[in-house]
N, C-alpha and C positions, 0 to 999 in steps of 0.2 A: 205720684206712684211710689209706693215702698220697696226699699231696697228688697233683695230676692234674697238675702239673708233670713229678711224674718220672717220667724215662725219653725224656721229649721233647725230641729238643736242637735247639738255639739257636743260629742264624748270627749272630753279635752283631755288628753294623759302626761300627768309630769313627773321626773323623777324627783326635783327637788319640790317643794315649795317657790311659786314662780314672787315670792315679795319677801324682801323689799327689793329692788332692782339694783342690787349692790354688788354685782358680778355679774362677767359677761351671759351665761345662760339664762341667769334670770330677767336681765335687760331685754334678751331677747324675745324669752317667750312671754313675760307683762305686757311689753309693748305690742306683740301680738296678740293677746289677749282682748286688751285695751279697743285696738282697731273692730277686732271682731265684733265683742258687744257693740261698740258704736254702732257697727253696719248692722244690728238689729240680729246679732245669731243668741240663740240661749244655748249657752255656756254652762256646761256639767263638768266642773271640773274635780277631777280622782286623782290623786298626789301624794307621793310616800311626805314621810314627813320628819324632820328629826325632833326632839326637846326642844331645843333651842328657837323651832322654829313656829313652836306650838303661838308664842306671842303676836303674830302676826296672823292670824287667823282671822283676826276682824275686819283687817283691811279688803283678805281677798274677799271676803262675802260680802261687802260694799260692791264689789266691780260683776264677780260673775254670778249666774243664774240660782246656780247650786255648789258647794263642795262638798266633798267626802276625803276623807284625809286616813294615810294608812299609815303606823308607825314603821319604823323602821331605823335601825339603828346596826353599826357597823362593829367588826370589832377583829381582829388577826384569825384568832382561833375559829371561829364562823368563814372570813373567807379562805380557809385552808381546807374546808368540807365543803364548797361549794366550788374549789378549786376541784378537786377530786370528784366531784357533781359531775361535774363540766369535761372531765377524762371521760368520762362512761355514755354521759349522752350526745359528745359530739357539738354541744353550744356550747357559743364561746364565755369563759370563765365572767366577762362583765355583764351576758345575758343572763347566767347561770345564778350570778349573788344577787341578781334583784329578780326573782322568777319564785316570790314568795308565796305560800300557801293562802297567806292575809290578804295579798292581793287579790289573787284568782278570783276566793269568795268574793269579793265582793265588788269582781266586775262578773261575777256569776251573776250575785244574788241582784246585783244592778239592771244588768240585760236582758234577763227572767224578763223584767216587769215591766222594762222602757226599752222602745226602740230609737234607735240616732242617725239621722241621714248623714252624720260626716263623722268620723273616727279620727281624730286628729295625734297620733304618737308622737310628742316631744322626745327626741334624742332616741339614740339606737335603741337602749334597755327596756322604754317602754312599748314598743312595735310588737313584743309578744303579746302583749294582752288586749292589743288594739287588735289585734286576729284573733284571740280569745274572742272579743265579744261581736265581733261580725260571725265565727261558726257558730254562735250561742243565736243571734238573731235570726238567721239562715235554715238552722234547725228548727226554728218553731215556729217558721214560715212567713216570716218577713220579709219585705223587700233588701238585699244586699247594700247594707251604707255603702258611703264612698269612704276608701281607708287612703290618710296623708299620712306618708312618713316625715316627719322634719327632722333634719340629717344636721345639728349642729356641724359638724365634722363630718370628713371622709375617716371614721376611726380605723383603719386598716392600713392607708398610709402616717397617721400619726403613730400605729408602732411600729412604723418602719423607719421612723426617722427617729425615735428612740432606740431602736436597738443598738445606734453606734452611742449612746449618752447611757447603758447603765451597763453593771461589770458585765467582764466576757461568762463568767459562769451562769448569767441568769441570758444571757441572747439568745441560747436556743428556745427559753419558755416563751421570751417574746417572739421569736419566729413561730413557735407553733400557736400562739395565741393571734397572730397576725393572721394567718393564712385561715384562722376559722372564723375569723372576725370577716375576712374577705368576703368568703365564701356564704357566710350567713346575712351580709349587704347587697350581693346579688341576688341572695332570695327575696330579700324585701322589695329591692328593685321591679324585681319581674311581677312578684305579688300584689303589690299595692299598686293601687290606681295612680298614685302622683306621690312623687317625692321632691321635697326641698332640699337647693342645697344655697349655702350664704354666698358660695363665691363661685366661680367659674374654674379653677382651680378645684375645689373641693368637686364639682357636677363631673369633671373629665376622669378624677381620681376614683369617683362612684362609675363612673361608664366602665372605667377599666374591670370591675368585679363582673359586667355582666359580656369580655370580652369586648364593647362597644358597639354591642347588637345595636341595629338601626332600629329594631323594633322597640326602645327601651327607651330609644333618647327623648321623644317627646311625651317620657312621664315625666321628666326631671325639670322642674324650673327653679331658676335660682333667682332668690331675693335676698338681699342682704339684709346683715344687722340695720337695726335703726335704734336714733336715740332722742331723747324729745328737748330739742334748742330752747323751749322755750323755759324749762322748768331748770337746763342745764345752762345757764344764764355766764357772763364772764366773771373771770373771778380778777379782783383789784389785787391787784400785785402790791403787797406792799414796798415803800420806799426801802433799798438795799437788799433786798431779795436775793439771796445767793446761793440756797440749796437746791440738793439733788433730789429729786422723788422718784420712787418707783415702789409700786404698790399689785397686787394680785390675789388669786387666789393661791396660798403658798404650798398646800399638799398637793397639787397638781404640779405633778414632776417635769413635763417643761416649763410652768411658772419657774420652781424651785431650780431648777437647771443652767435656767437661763439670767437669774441674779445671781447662783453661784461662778459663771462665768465671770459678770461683772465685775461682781467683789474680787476676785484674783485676777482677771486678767487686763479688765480694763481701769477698775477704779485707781489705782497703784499710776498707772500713767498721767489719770487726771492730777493725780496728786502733786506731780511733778512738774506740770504746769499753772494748776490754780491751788499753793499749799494752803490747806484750809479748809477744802470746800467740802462742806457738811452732807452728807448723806443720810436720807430717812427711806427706811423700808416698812410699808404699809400691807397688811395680811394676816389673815386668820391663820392659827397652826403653824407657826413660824418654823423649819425645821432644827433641829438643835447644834447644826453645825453653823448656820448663822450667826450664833450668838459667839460661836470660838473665834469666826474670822473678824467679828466684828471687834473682838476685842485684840486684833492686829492692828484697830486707828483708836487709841485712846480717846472718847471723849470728840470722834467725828465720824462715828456711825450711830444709829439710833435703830434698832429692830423692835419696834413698836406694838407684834400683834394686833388685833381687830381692830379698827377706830371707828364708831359710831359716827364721830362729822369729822368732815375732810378737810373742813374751812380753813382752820389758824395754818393747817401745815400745807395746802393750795397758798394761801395766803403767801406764803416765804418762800414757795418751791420759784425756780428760776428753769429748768429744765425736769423734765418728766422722761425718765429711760427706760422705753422697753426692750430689755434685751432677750429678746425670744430665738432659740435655738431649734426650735423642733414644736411640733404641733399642728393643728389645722383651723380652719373657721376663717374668723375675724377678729381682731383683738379689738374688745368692747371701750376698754382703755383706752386708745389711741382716738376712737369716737369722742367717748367723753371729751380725754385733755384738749383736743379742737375744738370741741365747744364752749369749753371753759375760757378759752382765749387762753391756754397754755404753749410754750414750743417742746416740742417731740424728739428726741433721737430714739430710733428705734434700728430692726436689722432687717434685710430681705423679705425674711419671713416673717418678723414681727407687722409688716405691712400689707401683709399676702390680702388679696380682696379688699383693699382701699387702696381709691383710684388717685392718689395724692402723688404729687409730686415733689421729686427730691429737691431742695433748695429751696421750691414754691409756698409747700404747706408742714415740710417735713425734712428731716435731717437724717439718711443712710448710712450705715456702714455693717461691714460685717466682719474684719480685725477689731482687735483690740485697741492698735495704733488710731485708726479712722476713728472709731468711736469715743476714743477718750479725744481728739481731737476736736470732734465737732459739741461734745459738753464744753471743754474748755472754753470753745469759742462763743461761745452761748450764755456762756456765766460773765466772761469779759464785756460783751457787746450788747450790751441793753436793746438800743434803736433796731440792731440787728433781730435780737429776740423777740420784740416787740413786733417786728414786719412780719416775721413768720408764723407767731401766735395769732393773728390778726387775719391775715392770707389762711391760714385754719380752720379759722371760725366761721368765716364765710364759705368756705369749700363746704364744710359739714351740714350748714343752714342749707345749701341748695341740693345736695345730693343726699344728706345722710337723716335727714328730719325722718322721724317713724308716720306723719302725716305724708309725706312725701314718696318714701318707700314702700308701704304697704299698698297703696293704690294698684297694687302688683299681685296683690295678695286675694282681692275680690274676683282679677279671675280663674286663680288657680281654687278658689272656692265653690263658685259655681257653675263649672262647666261639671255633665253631665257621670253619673257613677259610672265606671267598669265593673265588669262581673269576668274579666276572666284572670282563670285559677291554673297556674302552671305548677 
C-alpha cells in the first residue's frame, strides 16, 4: 500500500536556499526535505536565494519535485526603508525586509495555475506568502491546503534575551520589535493549522504569544532537529590534537555574542591553565572586532572565515565550544560535533532542546571560571575526552538520526486540513 504522501504536492517556502546543509537552518529544512520526498510528497520548492548560492542549484533539483528561486540580496540602506516599512504597517521589521514584490508575483503567478494540499512555511518570514497562496487558492475556488508554520525559533523570546547583549540606546528598538514579533506569532498560531516547534522550550515560549489558549496547544507539535549519522561518520583525531574549535554562523548576533564572550572572558583563563592552546574560529562574515581580539594572542588565535571542508581542522580540534548566550532552536552544531565523535563544552542555553547529559555526552557551564575549566580539562585528559566524545556519538545515533526523528513528521503531515480563520 503507498504511503499517503504520494501524489500530494507541497508548496515548500524557504528563506534561504535549503543546500548545502552547512548550518543549522539549512540542516534542518534539507533533512526535512529529504524525509518528505522519500515519503512520496512532490515537493515545489520557492526559495529567495542569494549569488553565492546560485551554485548550488543543481543539487536541489536532484532532490525536489520542482524549484523556483527568487533573488534577493541584502544590504543597510534597503533595510532602513523597510525598517520605516514596518513603523507604518504594523509587521514586524524581519517580516517587513522579506515581503518582496518578486516574491508575491510569483507565488501569485504559481497559485493562479496549481493548487497544493500542504503549504509548508520554513521560518517566521516566510508564513506571509504561505497565506498569500491559500487566499489566492480559496479565491478561485479550491479546496483550502492545510498551511505548516515551521517555527525554527520562538523569535520573540530570542529578542528578549538579546535585549540585555546590545547597547542600552538600541533596547528600546528591540523591545518594540519584540512585542510585534510576539504578537504577529500569535497570529500564525491561531491561523495556521499546525505549527512546529524544535524544542519544548521553544512550543511553551510560542504558547505564551497566544496567552496559552487550550485551544491552540494541539496545533503545535514539536520535533526536533535532526542530522544524518551515517553521512556524519567520526572523525580520527589525529595523534596530539590540542586545539580549540568553535565554528557558526558569524553575522547572527548571538553566534557573534557568544564567541565574543569567550575570547575575553573565558579564553584568557584557558590560557592560564593550558599556555598554548590554540584556538580556531570557523564562519562566514567574521565580524571585524574578532580580528582586533584576536590579535591580543599572537600567533594562537586563527579567525578563518568560511571553510569549505572541516576535515584537517576536525582533524586537530581536541574540544568544540559553543558558547551560546542568548538565542532559541537547537544548536545544529552540538548535533553534528556528537556525531563526529567530538567532545562538547557548551552553556545552559547552548544545550537548550538536547536531551544530553552533563558529564555523560557533554560538558556545562555558564561562568567563565567553569568553562575555561572544563576545556582545560579536556585538552589535558585524552581517555577522558575520548569517553565523552564516544557516549556522544551514540546518544546522537539513537535519538538525533533525521531517519529517526522525522517518523514524527508523517503524522503531523497527514492528519486532516483545518479551515478555520480567526
Amino acid at each position: 500500500m503507498p504511503y499517503r504522501g504520494f501524489n500530494m504536492n507541497v508548496l515548500f517556502l524557504t528563506q534561504i536556499l535549503p543546500y548545502p546543509p552547512n548550518a543549522g537552518p539549512r540542516v534542518k529544512t534539507w533533512h526535512v526535505l529529504r524525509h518528505l520526498v522519500n515519503r512520496g510528497f512532490q515537493i515545489t520548492l520557492v526559495t529567495f536565494i542569494r549569488p553565492e548560492e546560485e551554485e548550488f542549484l543543481d543539487e536541489v533539483h536532484k532532490t525536489v519535485h520542482r524549484v523556483i528561486h527568487v533573488p534577493i540580496q541584502r544590504s543597510r540602506i534597503k533595510d532602513a526603508g523597510y525598517f520605516a516599512q514596518s513603523i507604518f504597517t504594523g509587521k514586524p521589521f524581519l517580516v517587513a525586509r522579506d515581503n518582496l514584490i518578486s516574491m508575491r508575483k510569483t507565488i501569485h503567478d504559481l497559485c493562479t495555475h496549481q493548487d497544493f494540499d500542504i503549504l509548508h512555511a520554513d521560518q517566521l518570514t516566510m508564513a506571509q506568502f504561505a497565506w498569500q497562496a491559500r487566499q489566492i487558492q480559496i479565491q478561485k475556488g479550491s479546496s483550502a491546503p492545510k498551511t505548516i508554520f515551521d517555527a525554527h525559533n520562538a523569535t520573540w523570546s530570542i529578542m528578549g534575551r538579546m535585549r540585555t547583549q546590545v547597547p542600552t540606546f538600541l533596547r528600546p528598538l528591540v523591545v518594540f520589535e519584540q512585542a510585534r514579533i510576539k504578537k504577529y506569532e500569535g497570529w500564525l498560531l491561531r491561523n495556521f493549522d499546525l505549527t512546529l516547534a524544535v524544542t519544548e522550550i521553544d512550543r511553551n515560549a510560542l504558547l505564551e504569544t497566544v496567552a496559552n489558549d487550550a485551544a491552540i496547544k494541539h496545533k503545535i507539535t514539536t520535533i526536533p532537529i535532526a542530522v544524518d549519522t551515517q553521512q556524519l561518520t567520526p572523525i580520527a583525531e589525529k595523534p596530539g590534537a590540542s586545539q580549540i574549535l568553535t565554528l557558526g554562523t558569524l553575522h547572527y548576533p548571538p553566534n557573534a555574542d557568544g564567541i565574543r564572550w569567550f575570547l575575553r572572558e573565558v579564553y584568557p583563563r584557558i590560557l592560564q591553565q593550558v599556555p598554548g592552546a590554540f584556538l580556531t574560529v570557523i564562519g562566514k562574515n567574521p565580524p571585524k572586532d574578532f580580528y582586533e581580539m584576536a590579535q591580543l594572542y599572537p600567533n594562537l588565535v586563527n579567525i578563518t572565515g568560511y571553510v569549505a571542508d572541516l576535515t584537517p581542522y576536525l582533524e586537530n580540534c581536541a574540544v568544540m565550544v559553543v558558547p551560546v548566550l542568548a538565542g532559541g532552536g537547537m544548536r545544529v552544531r552540538i548535533l553534528e560535533a556528537f556525531s563526529r565523535q567530538m567532545a562538547v563544552v557548551t552553556t545552559t542555553i547552548g544545550l537548550e532542546g538536547i536531551d544530553a547529559k552533563h558529564g555523560e555526552h557533554v560538558l556545562i557551564a555558564d561562568d567563565p571560571l567553569s568553562f575555561a575549566g572544563h576545556v582545560a580539562r579536556l585538552l589535558e585528559d585524552q581517555p577522558y575526552r575520548a569517553a565523552l566524545a564516544k557516549n556522544g556519538r551514540l546518544f546522537v545515533e539513537n535519538q538525533y538520526d533525521w531517519q529517526v526523528v522525522f517518523k514524527h513528521l508523517d503524522q503531523a503531515y497527514t492528519i486532516g486540513n483545518g479551515n478555520n480563520v480567526t
